[in-house]
Each structure stands twice: as structure tokens, then as C-alpha cells.
N, C-alpha and C positions, 0 to 999 in steps of 0.2 A: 727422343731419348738423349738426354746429357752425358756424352762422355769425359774423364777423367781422367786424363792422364798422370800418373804417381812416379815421378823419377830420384826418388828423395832428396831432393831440396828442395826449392822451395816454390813449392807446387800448391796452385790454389784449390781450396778444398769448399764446394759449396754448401753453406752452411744451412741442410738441409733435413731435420730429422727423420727418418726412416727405418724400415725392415728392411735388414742387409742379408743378402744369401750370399755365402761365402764357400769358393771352391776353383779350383780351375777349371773347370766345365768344358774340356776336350770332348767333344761327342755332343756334345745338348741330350745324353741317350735319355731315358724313361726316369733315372732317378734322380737327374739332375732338373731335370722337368717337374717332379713331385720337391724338390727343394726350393724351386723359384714359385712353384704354387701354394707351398706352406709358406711362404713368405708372403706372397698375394695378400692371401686369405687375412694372414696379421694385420699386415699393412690395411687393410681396407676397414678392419674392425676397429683401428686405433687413428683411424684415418693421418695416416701418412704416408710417405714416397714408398715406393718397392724400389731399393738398389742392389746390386750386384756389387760383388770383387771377384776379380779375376787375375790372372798371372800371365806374363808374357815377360820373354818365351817361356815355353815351357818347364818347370824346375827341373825335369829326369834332362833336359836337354842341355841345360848350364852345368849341372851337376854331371853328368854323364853317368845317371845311374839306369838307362838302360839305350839300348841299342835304336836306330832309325825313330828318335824321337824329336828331331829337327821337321822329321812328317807328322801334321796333324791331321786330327778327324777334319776338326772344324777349326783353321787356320784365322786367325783373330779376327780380320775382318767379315769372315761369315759369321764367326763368332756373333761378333755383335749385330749384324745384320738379323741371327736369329733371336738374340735379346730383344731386338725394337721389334720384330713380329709377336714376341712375347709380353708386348707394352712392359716392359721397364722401364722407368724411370730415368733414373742414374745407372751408369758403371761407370764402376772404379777398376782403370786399367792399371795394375801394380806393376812396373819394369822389373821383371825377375834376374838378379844379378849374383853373382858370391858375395860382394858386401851382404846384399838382402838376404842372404842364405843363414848368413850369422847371426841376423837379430833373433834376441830372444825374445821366448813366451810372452813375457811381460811388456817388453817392447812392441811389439806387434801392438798388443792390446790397446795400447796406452798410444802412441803412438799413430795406428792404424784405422783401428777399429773404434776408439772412444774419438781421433779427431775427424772421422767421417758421420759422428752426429748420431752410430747407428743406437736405436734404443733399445732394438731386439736382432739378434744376428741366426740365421739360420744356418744351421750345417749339417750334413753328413752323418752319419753314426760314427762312420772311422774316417772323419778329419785330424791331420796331424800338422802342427804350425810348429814355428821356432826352432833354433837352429838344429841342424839333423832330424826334424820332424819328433821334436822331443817328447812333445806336448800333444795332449787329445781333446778331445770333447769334455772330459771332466774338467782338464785345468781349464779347459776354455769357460766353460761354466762360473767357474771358482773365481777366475779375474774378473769377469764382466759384473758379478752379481756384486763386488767388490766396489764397485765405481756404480753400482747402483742400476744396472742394465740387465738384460735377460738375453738368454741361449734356447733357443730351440733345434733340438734333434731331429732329425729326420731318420725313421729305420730303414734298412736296408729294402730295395725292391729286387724281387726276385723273377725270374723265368728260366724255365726247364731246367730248374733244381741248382742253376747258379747266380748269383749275385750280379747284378747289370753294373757293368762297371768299362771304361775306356779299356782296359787292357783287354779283358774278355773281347771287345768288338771287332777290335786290332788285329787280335788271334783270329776272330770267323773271318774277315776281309782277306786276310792271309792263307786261308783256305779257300777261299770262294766264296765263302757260305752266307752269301749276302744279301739273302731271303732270310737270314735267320739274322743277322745285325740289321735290317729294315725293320725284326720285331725288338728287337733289344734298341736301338733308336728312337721308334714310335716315327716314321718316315723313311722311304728308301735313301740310303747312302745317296751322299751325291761331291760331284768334282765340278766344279766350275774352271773355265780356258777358253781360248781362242782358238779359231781352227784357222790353220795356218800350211800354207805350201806344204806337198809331201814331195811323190817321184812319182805318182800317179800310174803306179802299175793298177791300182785298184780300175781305174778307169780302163786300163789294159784290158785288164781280166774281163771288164765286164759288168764290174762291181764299185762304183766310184766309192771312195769313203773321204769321210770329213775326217784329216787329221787334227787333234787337239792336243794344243802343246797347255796345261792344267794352268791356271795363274799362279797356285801358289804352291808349296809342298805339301800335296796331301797322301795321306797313309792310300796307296793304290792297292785294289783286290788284287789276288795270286794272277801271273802270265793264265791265260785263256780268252776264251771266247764266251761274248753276257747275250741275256739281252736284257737292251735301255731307252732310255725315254731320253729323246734332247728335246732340251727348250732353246731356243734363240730367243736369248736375252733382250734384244731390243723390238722383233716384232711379236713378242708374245706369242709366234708359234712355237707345236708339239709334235713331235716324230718319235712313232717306235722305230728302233734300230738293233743292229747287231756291231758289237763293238768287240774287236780285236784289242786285247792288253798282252804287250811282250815282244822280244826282241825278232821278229819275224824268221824265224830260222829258215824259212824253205830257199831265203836269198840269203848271200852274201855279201854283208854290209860291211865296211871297212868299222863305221861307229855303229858299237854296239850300245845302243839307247833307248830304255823302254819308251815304244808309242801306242797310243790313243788312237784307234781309226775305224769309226762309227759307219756304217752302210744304213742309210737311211731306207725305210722299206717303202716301196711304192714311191717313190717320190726323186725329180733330180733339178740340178740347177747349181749354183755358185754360191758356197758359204763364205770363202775366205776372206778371214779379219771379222767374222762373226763372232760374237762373244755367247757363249754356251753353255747351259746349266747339265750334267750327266745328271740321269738317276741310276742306277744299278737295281735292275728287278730281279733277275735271274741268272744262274749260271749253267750256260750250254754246255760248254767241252774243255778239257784240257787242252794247252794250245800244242803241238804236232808240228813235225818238219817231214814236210811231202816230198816225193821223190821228183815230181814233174808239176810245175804251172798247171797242167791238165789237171791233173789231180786234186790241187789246191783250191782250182775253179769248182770241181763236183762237189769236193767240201763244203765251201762257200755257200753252195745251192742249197745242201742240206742242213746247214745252218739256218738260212734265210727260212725254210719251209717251217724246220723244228721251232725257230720263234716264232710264226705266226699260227701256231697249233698252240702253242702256251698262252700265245695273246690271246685265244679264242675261249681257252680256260680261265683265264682271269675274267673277262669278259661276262664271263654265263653265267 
């Protein structure tokens, strides 16, 4: 896959005609996935490239039009890590900035979208461009057909009665509910990070855990206890595990900082400075502040047990 980087000046643009799916694609969820395949499908029938536009960072994040939006699903470089498993083509990485924020409708177009070659631009049902998000899918239409190019729609995908969309998934992660954003995704959430020095009480206990400090800023599920599947990135091993998210209240930590600290099941040895893919399958427990280490310990056990009865369910 050819990357693109768009800083506006004077940035080279490969002159390559194509079906361009257009969107910020925070998540890759299900209907961003039906937009880079109605795109496919074009491109394959008119035989030309499948490319992408994308945004970075994030617009709500420059613009500050909503809260903890410097975390993303899918932080650019998985971003595009999931485009090339997607075979695309091209992306087009756009620097999302307040200059950028002001171009209008027509700018964009003109600008944008006619000098990245696309001959057919896929989007959204409710994509909004140009300054303040002025513009929809109709004007989009209206310019492109204008210069002689074509717009295809994408409608809305739907599951349990709501719209599959970044923000809805943000909300389930932030509850927990991360069997239910694995189906709004089409894949389990996942965090990639290093595991890195803790204070090794886990070892204390009984219980060694891989601390992971995440690579990038990714939207973390609600403080609890999961259970997850690590990969070590470099020897292609897999482990189910149970992974503590949140500030560990049963101690008294001077820094208060959310950690990652995974208990591999069956299994023990030396990860650190491992690089590590999460997947998030399930959610065990709200996380709890124990009165005694003893206590925290018997928790731990029935944690460990209750995932391997889940794991046995998914299994069967």
C-alpha cells in the first residue's frame, strides 16, 4: 500500500486514477468496512486502484468538539496497518489542522478530491466536509458530477436497533461492553504496547502479570477486570489471560495511572520489552478495592477460574 501524506503544500500526489473511499475511519467498525468494499467492488469493475482519505488527527480532537478524543479506536498507524490487510491501494493521509478546518466545500473538491485523480468517491450516508461540516452527501454529489466524476453512497449499517458508528463503540468500551463493540467492529477490540517493568506485587501474590504500557493513545475499556487473548508480536505466540484495567485501589500508589496488567493463564517466563497485541473478549468484574492482599489473592483465583469456564464456552 502507498502512503500519502497531504500537508498542504506542496505535497506530491500520485497520479493515479481510482475509487476513493472517504472518511475518517476511527474504528475500521462494520460500516466503514462496507464503504472500503463498495469501493472494492467499483474499482475492480472499472479496473482501477481502491484508495482511501483519511484525517489526522482526529477533527473532534483539533476542533475540541468532543471530550477524550486525542484516544483513538484505531490510532493512525493501525489505522493503516488495517488498510493494507484490507489491500488498498493508496491512502491519502490528510494533516487535519484549523487552516484545514476552514476550506470550503468547493475547495476540498477541487482541490482534494479532483487532484487525487479519484473518478468515483465513496462515502457515508451522513458524510459532512467543508468548513463547519457545512456540506453533505448531496453537495458532494453536486460538485463532483460538476467536473464530470461520480459519488457513491453508502447507507447506513445497522445492529441492535442502532447505527454502527465510532462514537456508539467508544460508549460500549466505556461501559465494558466489549463483546458487544467486537460485534459492532466485526473483530475484538484490540490495544497494542510493550510490557514493561511493574512493582511485581502480582508475582508476590502469586499471580505474575505482564504490565503494558499501550503504544499509542487508545480509547481504553471502563477500570475492570477482561478476559484477553495476547499475542507477542514478534514470536507469533497466543495466550488467554485475565487483565486488570485501573488505578489498583487495594494499594496506595503515590501516581495515580491507569495500568494494563494481563495474568497469562497456564503459562510463566519473562516478557519485558515484548511488544503485544490485546484483544478484549469479555468482561469479568467491576474492579474493587479489597480490604487485605489475602483477599485480593482469592479474587484473583476466581477470576482466573471464571475465565477459563468462558473460555470453555466459547470453545464448545
Amino acid at each position: 500500500m502507498k502512503t500519502v501524506r497531504i500537508d498542504h503544500t506542496a505535497s506530491e500526489w500520485p497520479l493515479e486514477p481510482s475509487v476513493l473511499a472517504l472518511g475518517n475511519f476511527d474504528g475500521v467498525h462494520k460500516g466503514h468496512r462496507q464503504i472500503i468494499e463498495d469501493a472494492r467492488q467499483l474499482a475492480l469493475a472499472r479496473g482501477l486502484k481502491l484508495a482511501v482519505m483519511t484525517f489526522d488527527p482526529h477533527p473532534r480532537q483539533v476542533l475540541g468538539a468532543g471530550a477524550n478524543y486525542d484516544q483513538q479506536l484505531t490510532p493512525l498507524p493501525v489505522k493503516l496497518k488495517i488498510f493494507q490487510e484490507l489491500e488498498v491501494d493508496i491512502c491519502y493521509v490528510v494533516h487535519f489542522n484549523k487552516e484545514f478546518s476552514c476550506v470550503s466545500a468547493q475547495s476540498f473538491v477541487d482541490e482534494y478530491l479532483l487532484r487525487s485523480q479519484a473518478e468515483v468517491v465513496v462515502a457515508g450516508f451522513d458524510y459532512r466536509f467543508g468548513k463547519g461540516g457545512s456540506a453533505d452527501v448531496t453537495r458532494l454529489k453536486a460538485l463532483m458530477e460538476r467536473a464530470g466524476r461520480q459519488v457513491h453512497v453508502v447507507s447506513a449499517v445497522n445492529l441492535y436497533g442502532e447505527k454502527v458508528s465510532s462514537s456508539f463503540i467508544r460508549e460500549k468500551l466505556l461501559l465494558g461492553e466489549v463483546k458487544l463493540a467486537a460485534d459492532l467492529l466485526g473483530k475484538y477490540y484490540e490495544v497494542t504496547g510493550t510490557v514493561v517493568h511493574g512493582e511485581a506485587r502480582g508475582r508476590l501474590l502469586g499471580f505474575p502479570t505482564a504490565n503494558v504500557e499501550p503504544s499509542y493513545k487508545f480509547v481504553l475499556p471502563r477500570a475492570g477486570v477482561y478476559l484477553v487473548r495476547v499475542h507477542l508480536t514478534d514470536s507469533h505466540q497466543v495466550y488467554d489471560a485475565v487483565m486488570n484495567i485501573g488505578m489498583k485501589p487495594t494499594f496506595q500508589d503515590d501516581e495515580k495511572k491507569i495500568s494494563l496488567e494481563a495474568h497469562l493463564l497456564d503459562w510463566s517466563g519473562d516478557l519485558y520489552n515484548q511488544n503485544v497485541k490485546i484483544e478484549f473478549l469479555d468482561f469479568i468484574r467491576s474492579e474493587r478495592k479489597f480490604s487485605s492482599a489475602e483477599e485480593l489473592v482469592q479474587q484473583i483465583r476466581s477470576d482466573v477460574q471464571e475465565a477459563k469456564r468462558r473460555l470453555v464456552r466459547m470453545k464448545s
